[in-house]
N, CA, C and O atoms as CSV, one atom per row, in Angstrom:
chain,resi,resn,atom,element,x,y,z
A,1,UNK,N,N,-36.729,75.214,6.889
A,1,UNK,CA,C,-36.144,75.932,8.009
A,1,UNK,C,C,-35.799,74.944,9.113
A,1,UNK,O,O,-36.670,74.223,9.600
A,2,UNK,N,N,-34.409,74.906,9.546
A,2,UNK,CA,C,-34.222,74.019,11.147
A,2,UNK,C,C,-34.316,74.645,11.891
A,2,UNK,O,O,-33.692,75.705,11.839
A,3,UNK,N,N,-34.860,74.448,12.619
A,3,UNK,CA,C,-35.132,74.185,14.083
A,3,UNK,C,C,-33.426,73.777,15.281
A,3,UNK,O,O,-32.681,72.893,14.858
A,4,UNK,N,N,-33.147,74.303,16.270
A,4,UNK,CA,C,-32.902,73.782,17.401
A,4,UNK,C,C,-33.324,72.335,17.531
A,4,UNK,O,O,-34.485,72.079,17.849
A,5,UNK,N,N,-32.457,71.389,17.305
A,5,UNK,CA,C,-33.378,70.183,17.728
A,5,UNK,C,C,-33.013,69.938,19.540
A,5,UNK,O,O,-32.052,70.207,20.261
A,6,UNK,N,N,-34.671,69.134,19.789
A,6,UNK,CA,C,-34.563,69.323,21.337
A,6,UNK,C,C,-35.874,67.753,21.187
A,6,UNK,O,O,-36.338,67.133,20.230
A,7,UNK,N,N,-36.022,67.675,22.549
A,7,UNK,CA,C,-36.538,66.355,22.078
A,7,UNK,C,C,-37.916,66.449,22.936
A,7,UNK,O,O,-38.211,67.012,23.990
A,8,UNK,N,N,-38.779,65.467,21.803
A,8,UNK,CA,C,-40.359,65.679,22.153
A,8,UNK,C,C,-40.855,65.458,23.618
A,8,UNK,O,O,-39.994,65.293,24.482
A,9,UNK,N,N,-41.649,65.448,23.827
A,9,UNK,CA,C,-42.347,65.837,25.196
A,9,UNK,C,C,-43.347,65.151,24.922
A,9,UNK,O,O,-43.844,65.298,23.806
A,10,UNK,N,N,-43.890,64.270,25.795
A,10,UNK,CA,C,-45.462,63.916,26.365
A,10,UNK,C,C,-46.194,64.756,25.658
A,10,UNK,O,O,-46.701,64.419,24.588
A,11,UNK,N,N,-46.383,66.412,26.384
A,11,UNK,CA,C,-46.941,67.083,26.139
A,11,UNK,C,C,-46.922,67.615,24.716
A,11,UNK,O,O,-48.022,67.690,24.169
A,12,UNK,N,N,-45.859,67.995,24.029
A,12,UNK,CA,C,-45.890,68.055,22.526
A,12,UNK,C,C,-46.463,67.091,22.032
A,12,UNK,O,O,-47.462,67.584,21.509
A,13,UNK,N,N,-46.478,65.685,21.804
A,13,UNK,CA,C,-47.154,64.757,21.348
A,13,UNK,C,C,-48.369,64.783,21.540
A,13,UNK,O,O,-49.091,64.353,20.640
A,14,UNK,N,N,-48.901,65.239,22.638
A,14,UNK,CA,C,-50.387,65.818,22.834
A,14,UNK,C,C,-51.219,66.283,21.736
A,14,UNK,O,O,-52.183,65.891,21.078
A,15,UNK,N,N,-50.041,67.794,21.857
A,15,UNK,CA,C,-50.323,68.929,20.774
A,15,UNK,C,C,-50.385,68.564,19.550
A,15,UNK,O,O,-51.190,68.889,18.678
A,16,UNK,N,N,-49.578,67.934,19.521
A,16,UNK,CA,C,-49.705,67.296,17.886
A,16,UNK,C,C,-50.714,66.263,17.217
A,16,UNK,O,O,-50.883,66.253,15.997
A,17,UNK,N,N,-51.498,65.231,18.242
A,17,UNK,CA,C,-52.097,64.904,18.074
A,17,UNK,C,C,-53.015,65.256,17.792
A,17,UNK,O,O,-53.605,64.725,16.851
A,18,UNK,N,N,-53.806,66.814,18.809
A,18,UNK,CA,C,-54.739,67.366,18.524
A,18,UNK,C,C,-54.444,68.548,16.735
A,18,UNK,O,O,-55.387,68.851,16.005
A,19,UNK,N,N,-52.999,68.963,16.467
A,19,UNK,CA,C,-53.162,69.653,15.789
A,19,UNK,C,C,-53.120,68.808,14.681
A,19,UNK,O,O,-53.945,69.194,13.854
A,20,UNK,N,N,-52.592,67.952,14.360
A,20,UNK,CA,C,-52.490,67.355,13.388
A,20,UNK,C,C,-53.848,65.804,12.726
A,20,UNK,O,O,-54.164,65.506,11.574
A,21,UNK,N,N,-54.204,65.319,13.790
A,21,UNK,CA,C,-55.289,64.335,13.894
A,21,UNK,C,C,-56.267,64.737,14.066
A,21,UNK,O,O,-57.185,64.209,13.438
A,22,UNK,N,N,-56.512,65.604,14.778
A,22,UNK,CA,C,-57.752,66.299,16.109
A,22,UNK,C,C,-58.182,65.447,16.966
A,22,UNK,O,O,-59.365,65.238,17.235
A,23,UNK,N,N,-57.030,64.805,17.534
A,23,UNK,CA,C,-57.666,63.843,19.055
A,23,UNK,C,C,-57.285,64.236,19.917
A,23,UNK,O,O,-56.106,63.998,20.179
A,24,UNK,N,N,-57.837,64.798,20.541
A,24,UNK,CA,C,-57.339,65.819,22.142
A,24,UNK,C,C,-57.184,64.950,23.012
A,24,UNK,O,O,-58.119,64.151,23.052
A,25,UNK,N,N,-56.252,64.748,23.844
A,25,UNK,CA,C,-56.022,63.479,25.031
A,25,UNK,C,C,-55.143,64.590,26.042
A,25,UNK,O,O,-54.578,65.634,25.716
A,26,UNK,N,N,-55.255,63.985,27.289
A,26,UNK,CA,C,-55.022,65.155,28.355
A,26,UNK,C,C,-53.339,64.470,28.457
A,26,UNK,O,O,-53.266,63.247,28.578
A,27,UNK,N,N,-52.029,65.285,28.404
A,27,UNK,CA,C,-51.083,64.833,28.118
A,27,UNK,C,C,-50.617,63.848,29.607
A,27,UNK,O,O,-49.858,62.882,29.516
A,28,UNK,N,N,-51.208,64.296,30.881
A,28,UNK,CA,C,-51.217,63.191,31.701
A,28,UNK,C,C,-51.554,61.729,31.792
A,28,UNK,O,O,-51.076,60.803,32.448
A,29,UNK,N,N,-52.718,61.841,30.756
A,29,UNK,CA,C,-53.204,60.395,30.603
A,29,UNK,C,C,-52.445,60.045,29.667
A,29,UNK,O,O,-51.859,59.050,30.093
A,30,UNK,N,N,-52.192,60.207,28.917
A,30,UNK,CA,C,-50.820,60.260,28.049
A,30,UNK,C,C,-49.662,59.968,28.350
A,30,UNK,O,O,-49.242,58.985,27.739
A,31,UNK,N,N,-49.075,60.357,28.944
A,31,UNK,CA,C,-48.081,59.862,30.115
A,31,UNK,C,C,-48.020,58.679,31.050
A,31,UNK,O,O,-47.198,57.778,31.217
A,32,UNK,N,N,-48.840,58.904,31.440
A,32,UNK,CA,C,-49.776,57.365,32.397
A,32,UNK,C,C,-49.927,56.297,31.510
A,32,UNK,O,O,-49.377,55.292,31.958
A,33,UNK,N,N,-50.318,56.170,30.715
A,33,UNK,CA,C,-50.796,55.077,29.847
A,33,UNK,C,C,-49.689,55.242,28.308
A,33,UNK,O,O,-50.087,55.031,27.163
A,34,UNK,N,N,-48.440,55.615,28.645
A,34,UNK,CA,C,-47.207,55.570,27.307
A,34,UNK,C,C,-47.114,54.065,26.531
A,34,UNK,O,O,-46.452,53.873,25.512
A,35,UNK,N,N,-47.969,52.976,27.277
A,35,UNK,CA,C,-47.548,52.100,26.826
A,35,UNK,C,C,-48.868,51.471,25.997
A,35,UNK,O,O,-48.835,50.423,25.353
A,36,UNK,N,N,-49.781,52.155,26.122
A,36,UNK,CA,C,-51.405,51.904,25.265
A,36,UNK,C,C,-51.010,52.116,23.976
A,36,UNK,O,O,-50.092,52.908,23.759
A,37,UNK,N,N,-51.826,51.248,22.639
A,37,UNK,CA,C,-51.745,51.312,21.808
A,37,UNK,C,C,-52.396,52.766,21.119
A,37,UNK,O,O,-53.584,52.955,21.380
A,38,UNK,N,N,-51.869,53.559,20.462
A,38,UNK,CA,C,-52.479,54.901,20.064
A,38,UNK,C,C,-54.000,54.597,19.249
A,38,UNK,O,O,-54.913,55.416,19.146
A,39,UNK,N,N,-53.991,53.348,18.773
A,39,UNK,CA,C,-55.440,53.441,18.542
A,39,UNK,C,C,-56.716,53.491,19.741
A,39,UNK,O,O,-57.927,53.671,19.614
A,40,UNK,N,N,-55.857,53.245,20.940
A,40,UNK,CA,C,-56.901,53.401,22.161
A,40,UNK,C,C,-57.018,54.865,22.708
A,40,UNK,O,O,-57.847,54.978,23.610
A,41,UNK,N,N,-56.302,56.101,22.317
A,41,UNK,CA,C,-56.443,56.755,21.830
A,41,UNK,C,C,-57.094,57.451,20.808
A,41,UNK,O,O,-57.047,58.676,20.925
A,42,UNK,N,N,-57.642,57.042,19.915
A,42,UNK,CA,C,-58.095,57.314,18.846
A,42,UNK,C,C,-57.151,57.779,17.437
A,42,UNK,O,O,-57.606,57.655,16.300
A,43,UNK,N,N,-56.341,58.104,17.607
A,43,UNK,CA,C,-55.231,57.938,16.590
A,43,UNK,C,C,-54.880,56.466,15.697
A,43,UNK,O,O,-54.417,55.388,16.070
A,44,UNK,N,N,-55.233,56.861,14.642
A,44,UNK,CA,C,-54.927,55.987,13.339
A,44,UNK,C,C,-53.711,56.444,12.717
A,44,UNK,O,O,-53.359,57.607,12.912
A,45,UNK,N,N,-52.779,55.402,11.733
A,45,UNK,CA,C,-51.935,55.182,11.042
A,45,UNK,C,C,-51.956,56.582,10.177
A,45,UNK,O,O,-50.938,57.272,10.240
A,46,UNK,N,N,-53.000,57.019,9.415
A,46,UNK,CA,C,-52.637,58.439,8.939
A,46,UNK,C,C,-52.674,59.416,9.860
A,46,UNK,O,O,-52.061,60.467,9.675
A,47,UNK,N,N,-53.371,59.193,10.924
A,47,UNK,CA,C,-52.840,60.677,12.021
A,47,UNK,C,C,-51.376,60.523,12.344
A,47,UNK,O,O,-50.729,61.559,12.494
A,48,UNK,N,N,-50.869,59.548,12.448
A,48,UNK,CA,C,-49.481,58.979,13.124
A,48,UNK,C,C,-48.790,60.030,11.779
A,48,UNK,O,O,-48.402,61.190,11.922
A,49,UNK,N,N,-48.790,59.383,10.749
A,49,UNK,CA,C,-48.177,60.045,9.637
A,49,UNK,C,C,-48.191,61.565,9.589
A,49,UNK,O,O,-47.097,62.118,9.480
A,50,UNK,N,N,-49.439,62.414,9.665
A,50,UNK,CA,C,-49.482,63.792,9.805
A,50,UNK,C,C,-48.346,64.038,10.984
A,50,UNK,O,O,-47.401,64.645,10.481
A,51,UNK,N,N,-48.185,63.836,12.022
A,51,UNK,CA,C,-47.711,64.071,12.802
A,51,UNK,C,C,-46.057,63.945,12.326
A,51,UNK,O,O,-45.274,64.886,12.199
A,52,UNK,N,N,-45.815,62.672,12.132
A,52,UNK,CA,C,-44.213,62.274,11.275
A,52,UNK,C,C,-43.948,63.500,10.335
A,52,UNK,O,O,-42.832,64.011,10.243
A,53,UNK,N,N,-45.342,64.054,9.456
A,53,UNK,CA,C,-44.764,64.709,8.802
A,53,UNK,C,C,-44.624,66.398,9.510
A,53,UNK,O,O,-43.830,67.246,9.105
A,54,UNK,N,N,-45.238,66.510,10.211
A,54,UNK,CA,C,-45.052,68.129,11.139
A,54,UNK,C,C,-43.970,68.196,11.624
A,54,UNK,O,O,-43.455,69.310,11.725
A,55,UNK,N,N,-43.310,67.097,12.055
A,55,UNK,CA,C,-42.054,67.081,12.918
A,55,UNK,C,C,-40.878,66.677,12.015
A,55,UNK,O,O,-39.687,66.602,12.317
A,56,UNK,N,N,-41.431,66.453,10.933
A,56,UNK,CA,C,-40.063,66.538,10.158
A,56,UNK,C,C,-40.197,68.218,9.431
A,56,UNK,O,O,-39.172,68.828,9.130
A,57,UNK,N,N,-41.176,68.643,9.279
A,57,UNK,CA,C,-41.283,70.070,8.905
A,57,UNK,C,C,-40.738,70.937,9.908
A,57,UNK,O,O,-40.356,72.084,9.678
A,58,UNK,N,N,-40.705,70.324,11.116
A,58,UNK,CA,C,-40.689,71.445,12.072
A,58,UNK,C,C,-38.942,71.380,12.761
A,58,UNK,O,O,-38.374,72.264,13.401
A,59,UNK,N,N,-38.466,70.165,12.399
A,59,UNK,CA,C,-36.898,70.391,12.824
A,59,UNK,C,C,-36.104,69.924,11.231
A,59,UNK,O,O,-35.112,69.195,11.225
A,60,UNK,N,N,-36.535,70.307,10.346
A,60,UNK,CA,C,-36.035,70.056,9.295
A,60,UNK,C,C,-35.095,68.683,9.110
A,60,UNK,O,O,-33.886,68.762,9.327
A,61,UNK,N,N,-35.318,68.224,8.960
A,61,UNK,CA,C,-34.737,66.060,8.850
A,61,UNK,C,C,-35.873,65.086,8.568
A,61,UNK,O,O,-36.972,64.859,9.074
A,62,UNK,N,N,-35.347,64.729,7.816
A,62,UNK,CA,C,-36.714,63.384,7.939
A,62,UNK,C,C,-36.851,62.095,8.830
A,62,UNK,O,O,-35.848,61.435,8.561
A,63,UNK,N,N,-37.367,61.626,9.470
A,63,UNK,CA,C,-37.309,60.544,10.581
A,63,UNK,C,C,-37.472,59.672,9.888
A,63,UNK,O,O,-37.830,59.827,8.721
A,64,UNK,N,N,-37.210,58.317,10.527
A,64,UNK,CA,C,-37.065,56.783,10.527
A,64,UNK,C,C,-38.346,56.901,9.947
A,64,UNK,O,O,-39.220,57.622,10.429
A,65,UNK,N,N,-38.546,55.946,8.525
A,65,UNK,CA,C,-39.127,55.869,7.649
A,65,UNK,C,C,-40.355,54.860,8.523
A,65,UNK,O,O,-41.557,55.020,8.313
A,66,UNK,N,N,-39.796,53.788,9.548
A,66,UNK,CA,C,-40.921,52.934,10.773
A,66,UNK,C,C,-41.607,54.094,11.434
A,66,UNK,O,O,-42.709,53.823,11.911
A,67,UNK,N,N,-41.136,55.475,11.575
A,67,UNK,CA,C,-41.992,56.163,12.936
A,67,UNK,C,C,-43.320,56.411,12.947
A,67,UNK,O,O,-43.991,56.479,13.977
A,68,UNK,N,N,-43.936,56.618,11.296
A,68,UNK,CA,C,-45.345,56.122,11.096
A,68,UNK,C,C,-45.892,54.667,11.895
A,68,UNK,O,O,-46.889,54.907,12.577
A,69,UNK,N,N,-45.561,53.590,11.938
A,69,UNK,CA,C,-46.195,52.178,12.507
A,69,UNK,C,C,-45.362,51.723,13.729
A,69,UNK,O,O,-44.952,50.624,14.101
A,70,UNK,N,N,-45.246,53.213,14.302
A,70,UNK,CA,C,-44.971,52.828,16.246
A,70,UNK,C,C,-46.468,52.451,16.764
A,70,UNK,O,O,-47.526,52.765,16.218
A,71,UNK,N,N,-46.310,51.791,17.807
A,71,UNK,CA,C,-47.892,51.159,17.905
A,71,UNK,C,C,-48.166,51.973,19.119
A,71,UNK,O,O,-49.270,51.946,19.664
A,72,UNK,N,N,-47.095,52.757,19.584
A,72,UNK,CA,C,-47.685,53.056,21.409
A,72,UNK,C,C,-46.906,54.551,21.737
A,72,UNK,O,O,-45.678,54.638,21.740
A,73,UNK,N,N,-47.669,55.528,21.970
A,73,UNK,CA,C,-46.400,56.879,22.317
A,73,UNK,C,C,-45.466,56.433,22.957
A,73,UNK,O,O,-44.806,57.470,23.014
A,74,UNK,N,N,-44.606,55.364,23.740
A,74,UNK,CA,C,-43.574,55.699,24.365
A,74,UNK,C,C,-42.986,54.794,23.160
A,74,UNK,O,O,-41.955,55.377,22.826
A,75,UNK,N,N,-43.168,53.520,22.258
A,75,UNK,CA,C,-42.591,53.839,21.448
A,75,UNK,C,C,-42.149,54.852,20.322
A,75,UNK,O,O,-41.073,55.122,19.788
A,76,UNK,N,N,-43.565,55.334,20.182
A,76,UNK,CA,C,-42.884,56.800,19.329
A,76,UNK,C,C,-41.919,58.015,19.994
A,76,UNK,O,O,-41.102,58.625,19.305
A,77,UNK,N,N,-42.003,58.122,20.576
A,77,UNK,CA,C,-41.423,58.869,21.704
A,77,UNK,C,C,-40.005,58.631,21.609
A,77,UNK,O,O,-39.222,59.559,21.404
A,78,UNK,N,N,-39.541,57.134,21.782
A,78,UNK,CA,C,-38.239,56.770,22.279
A,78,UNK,C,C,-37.859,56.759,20.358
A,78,UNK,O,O,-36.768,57.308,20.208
A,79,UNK,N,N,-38.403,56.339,19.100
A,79,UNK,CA,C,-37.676,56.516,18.230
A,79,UNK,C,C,-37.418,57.738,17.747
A,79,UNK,O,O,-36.316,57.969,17.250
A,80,UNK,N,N,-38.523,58.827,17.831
A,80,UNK,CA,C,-38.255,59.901,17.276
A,80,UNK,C,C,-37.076,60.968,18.043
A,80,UNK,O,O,-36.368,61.890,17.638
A,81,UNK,N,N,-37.334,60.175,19.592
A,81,UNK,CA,C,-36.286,61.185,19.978
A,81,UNK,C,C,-34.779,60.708,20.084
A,81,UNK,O,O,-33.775,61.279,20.510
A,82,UNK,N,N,-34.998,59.406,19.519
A,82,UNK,CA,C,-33.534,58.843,19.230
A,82,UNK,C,C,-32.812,59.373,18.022
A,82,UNK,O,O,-31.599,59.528,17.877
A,83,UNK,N,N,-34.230,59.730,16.808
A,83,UNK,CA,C,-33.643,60.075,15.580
A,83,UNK,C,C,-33.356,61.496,15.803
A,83,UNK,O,O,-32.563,62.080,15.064
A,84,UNK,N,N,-33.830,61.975,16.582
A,84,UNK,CA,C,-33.461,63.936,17.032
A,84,UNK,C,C,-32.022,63.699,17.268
A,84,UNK,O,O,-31.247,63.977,16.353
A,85,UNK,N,N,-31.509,63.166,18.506
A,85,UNK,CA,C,-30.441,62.942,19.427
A,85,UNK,C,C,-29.191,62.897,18.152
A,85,UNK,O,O,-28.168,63.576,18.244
A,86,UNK,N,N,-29.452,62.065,17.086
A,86,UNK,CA,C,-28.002,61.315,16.250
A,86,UNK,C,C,-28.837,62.650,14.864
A,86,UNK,O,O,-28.135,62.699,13.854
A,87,UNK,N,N,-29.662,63.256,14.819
A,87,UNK,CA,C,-29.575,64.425,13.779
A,87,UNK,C,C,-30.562,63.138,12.104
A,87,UNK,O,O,-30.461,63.041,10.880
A,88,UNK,N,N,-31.363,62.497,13.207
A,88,UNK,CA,C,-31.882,61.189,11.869
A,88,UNK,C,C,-30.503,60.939,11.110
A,88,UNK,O,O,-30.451,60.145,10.171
């Protein structure tokens, strides 16, 4: 099923972290710190992946095959919502 594509949010990335990883992070600190490595976070390489894969479930496309080994949400952030923008 597609989705409207529209592009991720701080705060969605939150959500997803917690729904998909279970690492709850307050999406402000999240925001504040876009440039921390997600393992300072607590997010590992297969949470990264759960997540790659919800959001390709959830706007139907598959993303940049790198968006698993972004090292920092504002890099993930800026590729996934680059691959939204051009339709991956």
């Amino acid at each position: 099923m597609t989705t409207e594509v529209t592009q991720l949010t701080v705060e969605e990335l939150a959500t997803l972290m917690k729904k998909a990883a279970g690492v709850t992070v307050d999406p402000d600190d999240l925001a504040s710190r876009a440039e921390t490595p997600f393992a300072e976070f607590g997010l590992d390489s297969l949470g990264l992946l759960g997540i790659v894969g919800e959001l390709e479930n959830r706007h139907g496309l598959p993303l940049p095959t790198d968006a698993e080994r972004c090292k920092s949400p504002r890099e993930f952030l800026d590729l996934v919502n680059g691959a939204l923008t051009r339709g991956a």
